[in-house]
TORKOL-4160 file (C-alpha; in steps of 0.2 Angstrom, whole numbers, padded with zeros to 4 digits, m for minus):
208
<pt num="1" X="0475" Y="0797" Z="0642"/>
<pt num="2" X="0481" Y="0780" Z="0641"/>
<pt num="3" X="0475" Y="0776" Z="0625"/>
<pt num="4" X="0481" Y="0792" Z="0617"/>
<pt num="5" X="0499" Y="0786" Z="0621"/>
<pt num="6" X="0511" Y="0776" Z="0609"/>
<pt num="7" X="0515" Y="0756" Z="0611"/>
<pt num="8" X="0531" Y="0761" Z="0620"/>
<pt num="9" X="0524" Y="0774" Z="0630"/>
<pt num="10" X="0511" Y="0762" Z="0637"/>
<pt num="11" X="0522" Y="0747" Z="0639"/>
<pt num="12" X="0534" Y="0760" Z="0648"/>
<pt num="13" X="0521" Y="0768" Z="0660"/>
<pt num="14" X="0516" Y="0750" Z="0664"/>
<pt num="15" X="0534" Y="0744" Z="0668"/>
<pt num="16" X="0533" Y="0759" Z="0681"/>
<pt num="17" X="0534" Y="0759" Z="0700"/>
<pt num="18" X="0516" Y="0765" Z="0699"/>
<pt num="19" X="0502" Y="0753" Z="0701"/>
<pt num="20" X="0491" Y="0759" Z="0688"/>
<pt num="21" X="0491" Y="0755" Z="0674"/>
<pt num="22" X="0490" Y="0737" Z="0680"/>
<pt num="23" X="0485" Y="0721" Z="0676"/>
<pt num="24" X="0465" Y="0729" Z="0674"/>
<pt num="25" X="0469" Y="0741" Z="0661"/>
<pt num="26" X="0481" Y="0728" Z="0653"/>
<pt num="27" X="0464" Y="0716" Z="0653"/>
<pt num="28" X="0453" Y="0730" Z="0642"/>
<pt num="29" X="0467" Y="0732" Z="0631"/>
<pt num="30" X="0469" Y="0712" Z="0628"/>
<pt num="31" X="0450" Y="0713" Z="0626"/>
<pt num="32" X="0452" Y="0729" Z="0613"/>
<pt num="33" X="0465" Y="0720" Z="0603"/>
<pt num="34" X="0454" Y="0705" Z="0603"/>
<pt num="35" X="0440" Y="0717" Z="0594"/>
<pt num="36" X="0453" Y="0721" Z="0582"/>
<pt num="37" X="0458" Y="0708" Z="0575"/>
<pt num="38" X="0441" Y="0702" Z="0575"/>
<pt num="39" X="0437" Y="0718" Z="0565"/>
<pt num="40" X="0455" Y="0713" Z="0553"/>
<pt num="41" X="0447" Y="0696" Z="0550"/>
<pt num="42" X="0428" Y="0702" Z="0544"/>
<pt num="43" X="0437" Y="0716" Z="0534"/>
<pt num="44" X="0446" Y="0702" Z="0524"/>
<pt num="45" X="0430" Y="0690" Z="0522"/>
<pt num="46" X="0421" Y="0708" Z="0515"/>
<pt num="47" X="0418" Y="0707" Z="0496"/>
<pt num="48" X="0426" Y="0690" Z="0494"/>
<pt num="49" X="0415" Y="0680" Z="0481"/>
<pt num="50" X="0418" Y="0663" Z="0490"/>
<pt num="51" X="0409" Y="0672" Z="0507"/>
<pt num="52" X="0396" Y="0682" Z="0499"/>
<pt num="53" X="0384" Y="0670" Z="0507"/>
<pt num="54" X="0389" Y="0676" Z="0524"/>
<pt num="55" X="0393" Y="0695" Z="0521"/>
<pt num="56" X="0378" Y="0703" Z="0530"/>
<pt num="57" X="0382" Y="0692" Z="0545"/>
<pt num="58" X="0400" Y="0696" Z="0543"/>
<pt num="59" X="0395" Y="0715" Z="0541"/>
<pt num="60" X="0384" Y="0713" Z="0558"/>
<pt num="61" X="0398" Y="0706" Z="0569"/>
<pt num="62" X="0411" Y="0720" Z="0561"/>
<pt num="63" X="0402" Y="0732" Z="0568"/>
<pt num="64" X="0396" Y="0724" Z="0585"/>
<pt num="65" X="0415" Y="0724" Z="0587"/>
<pt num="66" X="0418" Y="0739" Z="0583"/>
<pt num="67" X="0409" Y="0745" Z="0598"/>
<pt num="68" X="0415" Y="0732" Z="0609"/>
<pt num="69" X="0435" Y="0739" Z="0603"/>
<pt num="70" X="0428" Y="0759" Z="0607"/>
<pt num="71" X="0419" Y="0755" Z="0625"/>
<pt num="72" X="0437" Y="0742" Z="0629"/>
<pt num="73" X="0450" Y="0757" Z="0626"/>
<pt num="74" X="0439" Y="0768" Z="0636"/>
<pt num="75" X="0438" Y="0756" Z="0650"/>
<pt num="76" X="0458" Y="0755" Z="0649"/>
<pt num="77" X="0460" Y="0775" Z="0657"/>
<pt num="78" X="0442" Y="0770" Z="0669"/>
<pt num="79" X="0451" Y="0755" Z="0677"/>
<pt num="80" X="0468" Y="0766" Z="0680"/>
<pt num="81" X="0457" Y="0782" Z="0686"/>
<pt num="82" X="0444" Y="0769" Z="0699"/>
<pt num="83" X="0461" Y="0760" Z="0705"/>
<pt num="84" X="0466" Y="0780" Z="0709"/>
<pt num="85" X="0450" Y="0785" Z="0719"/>
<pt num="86" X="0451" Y="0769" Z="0729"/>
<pt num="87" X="0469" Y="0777" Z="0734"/>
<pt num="88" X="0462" Y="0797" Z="0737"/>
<pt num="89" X="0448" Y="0787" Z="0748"/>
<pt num="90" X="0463" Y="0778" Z="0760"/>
<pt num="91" X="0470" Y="0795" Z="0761"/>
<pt num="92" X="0455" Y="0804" Z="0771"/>
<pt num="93" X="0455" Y="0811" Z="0787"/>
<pt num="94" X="0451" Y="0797" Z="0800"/>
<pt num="95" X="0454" Y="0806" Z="0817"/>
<pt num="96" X="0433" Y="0807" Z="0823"/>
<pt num="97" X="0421" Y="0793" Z="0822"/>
<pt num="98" X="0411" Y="0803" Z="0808"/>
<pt num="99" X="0428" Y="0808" Z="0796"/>
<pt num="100" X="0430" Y="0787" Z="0800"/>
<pt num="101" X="0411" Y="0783" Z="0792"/>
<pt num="102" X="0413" Y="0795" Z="0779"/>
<pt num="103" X="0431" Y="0788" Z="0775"/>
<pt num="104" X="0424" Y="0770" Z="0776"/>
<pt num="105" X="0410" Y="0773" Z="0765"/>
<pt num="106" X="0419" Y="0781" Z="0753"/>
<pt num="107" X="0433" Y="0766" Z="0751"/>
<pt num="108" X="0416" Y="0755" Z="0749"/>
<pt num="109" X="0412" Y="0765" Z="0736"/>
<pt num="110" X="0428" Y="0766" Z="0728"/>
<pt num="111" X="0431" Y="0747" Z="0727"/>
<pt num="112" X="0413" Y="0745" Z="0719"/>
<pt num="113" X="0417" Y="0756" Z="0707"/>
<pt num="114" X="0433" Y="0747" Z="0706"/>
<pt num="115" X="0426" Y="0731" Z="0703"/>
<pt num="116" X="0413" Y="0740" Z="0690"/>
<pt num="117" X="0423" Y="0744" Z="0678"/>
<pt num="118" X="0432" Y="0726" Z="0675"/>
<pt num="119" X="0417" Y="0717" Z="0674"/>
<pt num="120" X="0413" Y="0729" Z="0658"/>
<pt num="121" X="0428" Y="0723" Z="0652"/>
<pt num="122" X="0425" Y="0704" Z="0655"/>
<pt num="123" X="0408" Y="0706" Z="0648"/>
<pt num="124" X="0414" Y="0716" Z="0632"/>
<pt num="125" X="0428" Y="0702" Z="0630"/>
<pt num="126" X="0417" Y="0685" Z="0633"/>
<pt num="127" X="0406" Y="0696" Z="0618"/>
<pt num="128" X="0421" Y="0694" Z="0607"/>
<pt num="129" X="0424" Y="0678" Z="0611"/>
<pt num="130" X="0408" Y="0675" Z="0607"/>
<pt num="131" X="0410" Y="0685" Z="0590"/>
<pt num="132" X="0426" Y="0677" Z="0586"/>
<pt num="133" X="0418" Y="0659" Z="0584"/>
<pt num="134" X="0405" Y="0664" Z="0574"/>
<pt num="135" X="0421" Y="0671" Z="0562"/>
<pt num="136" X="0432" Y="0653" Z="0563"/>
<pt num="137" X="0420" Y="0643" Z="0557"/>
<pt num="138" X="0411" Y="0657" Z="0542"/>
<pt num="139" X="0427" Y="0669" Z="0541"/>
<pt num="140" X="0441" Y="0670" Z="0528"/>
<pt num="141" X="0450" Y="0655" Z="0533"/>
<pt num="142" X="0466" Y="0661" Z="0527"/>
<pt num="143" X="0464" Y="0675" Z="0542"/>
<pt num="144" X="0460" Y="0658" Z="0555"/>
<pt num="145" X="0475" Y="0660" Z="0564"/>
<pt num="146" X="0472" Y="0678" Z="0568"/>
<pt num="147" X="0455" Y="0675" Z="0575"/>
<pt num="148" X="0464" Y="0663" Z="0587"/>
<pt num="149" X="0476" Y="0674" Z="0592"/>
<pt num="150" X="0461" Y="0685" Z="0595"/>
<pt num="151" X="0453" Y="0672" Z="0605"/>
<pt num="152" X="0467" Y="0671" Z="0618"/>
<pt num="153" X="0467" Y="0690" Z="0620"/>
<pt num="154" X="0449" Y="0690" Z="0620"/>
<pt num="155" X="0452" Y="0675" Z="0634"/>
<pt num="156" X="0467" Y="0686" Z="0641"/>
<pt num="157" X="0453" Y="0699" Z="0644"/>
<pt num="158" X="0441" Y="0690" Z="0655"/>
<pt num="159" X="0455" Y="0681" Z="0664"/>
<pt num="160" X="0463" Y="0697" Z="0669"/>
<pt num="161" X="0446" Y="0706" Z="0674"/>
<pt num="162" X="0441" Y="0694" Z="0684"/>
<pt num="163" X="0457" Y="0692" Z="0693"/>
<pt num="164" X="0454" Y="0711" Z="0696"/>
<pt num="165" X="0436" Y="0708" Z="0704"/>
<pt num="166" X="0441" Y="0693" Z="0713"/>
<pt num="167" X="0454" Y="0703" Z="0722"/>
<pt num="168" X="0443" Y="0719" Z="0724"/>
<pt num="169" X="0430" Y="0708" Z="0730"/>
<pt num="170" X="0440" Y="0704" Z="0748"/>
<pt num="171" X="0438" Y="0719" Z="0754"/>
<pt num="172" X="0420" Y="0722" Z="0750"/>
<pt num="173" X="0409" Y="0721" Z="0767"/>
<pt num="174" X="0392" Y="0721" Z="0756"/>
<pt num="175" X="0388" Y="0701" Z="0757"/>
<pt num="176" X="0373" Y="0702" Z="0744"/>
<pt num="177" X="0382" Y="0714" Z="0732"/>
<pt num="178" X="0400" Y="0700" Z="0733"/>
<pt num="179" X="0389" Y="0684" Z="0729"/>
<pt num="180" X="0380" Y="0692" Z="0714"/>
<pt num="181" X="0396" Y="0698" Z="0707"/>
<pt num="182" X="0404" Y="0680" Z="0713"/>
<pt num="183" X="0389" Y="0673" Z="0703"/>
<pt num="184" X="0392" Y="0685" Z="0688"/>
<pt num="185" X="0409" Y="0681" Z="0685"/>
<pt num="186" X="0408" Y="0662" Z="0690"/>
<pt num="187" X="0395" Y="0665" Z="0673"/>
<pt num="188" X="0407" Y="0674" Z="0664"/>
<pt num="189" X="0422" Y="0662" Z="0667"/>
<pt num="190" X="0412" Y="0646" Z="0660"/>
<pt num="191" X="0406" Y="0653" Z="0644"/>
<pt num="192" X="0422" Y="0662" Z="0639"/>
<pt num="193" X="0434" Y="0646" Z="0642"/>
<pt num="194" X="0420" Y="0636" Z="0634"/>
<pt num="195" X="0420" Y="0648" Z="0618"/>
<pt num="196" X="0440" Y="0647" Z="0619"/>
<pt num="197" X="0440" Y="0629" Z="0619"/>
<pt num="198" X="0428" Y="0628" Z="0601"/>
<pt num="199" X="0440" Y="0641" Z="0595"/>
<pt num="200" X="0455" Y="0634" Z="0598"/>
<pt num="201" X="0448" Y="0617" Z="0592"/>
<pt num="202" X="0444" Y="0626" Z="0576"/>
<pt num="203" X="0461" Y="0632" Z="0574"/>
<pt num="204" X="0468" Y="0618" Z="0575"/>
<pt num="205" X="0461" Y="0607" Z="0564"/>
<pt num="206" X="0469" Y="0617" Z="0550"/>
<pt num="207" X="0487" Y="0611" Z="0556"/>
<pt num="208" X="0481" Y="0593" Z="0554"/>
C-alpha cells in the first residue's frame, strides 16, 4: 500500500514513469497532511490554562480530524487502484458489438468510480479547511502559522481533486450524472477558497 511506504519511497514511485500515483493520490495526501497539522495544532492548544475556555471545542475538532486524516490516506491507494481499472477496462476484448458494450460499460463505470474517489478527497479537505478556521482564530496562536500551512494543503487537496474530476469528467457520456458532479465541485470550489481566504487573512495579521 501507498500509505505504508516511506517519504522517499512515495516521492520515488511518484517520480515514476507510471501514472499512478498521480496528481489524485497526491491531492488526498495534501488533504491528509492538512488533517495533521490540524491534529498538531489542537494537541498544542490541549491543557493550556489560557484556552481552557475552548478545550471541548478544540477536543471536538481533534477528533473530527482525526477521521478526516484516516478516510484521506485510505483514498491515497483507492484513487491509484480506480485510476488502474479504468486501464484493465481499455484493455477488454473489443472484436463483437456485445465484447464492445460490455467493454464500453465497463470504462463508464471505471471513470465514475474514478471521479468517486476524488470527490471524497475534496469533501474531506473543504472539511478541514473548514476545521482549520475554527483553529486560527480559537487555537494556540503560537502554532497560527502551521494551521496556514495546513490551509494551503488543505487548499492543495480540493484544487487537486477537482482537477482529477474535471478531467475524468470529459469522457463521461451520462449528461445528468456530469452536471451534478459539475454542480458538486463548482460547490466545493467556492467554499474552500472562500475559507482559504479568512485563513490566510488571519495568518497574516500576525506579521503586521
Amino acid at each position: 500500500m501507498l500509505i505504508d511506504k516511506s517519504v522517499i519511497e512515495f516521492l520515488n514511485e511518484t517520480a515514476s514513469d507510471s501514472p499512478a500515483p498521480g496528481g489524485g493520490s497526491v491531492a488526498a495526501l495534501a488533504g491528509s497532511l492538512a488533517a495533521s497539522l490540524g491534529v498538531m495544532v489542537c494537541n498544542l492548544t490541549l491543557g493550556k490554562e489560557k484556552y481552557s475556555d475552548v478545550e471541548d471545542e478544540i477536543k471536538e475538532i481533534s477528533s473530527k480530524l482525526q477521521v478526516n486524516m484516516k478516510r484521506l490516506n485510505e483514498l491515497i491507494d483507492e484513487d491509484a487502484n480506480a485510476f488502474n481499472d479504468v486501464m484493465e477496462a481499455f484493455k477488454m476484448p473489443k472484436d463483437s458489438e456485445e465484447q464492445k458494450t460490455i467493454r464500453s460499460d465497463a470504462i463508464q463505470k471505471g471513470y465514475k468510480k474514478a471521479i468517486s474517489v476524488p470527490i471524497e478527497t475534496a469533501r474531506y479537505s473543504l472539511e478541514c479547511l473548514g476545521f482549520i478556521n475554527t483553529l486560527v482564530k480559537k487555537g494556540n496562536q503560537n502554532a497560527i502559522t502551521d494551521a496556514g500551512t495546513g490551509a494551503l494543503m488543505a487548499l492543495s487537496g480540493v484544487r487537486g481533486a477537482i482537477y482529477n474530476i474535471k478531467i475524468n469528467l470529459t469522457s463521461i457520456k451520462d449528461q445528468d450524472y456530469v452536471k451534478n458532479i459539475k454542480n458538486e465541485v463548482n460547490n466545493i470550489d467556492n467554499s474552500a477558497l472562500e475559507f482559504y481566504r479568512k485563513i490566510n487573512s488571519e495568518v497574516e495579521e500576525v506579521f503586521e
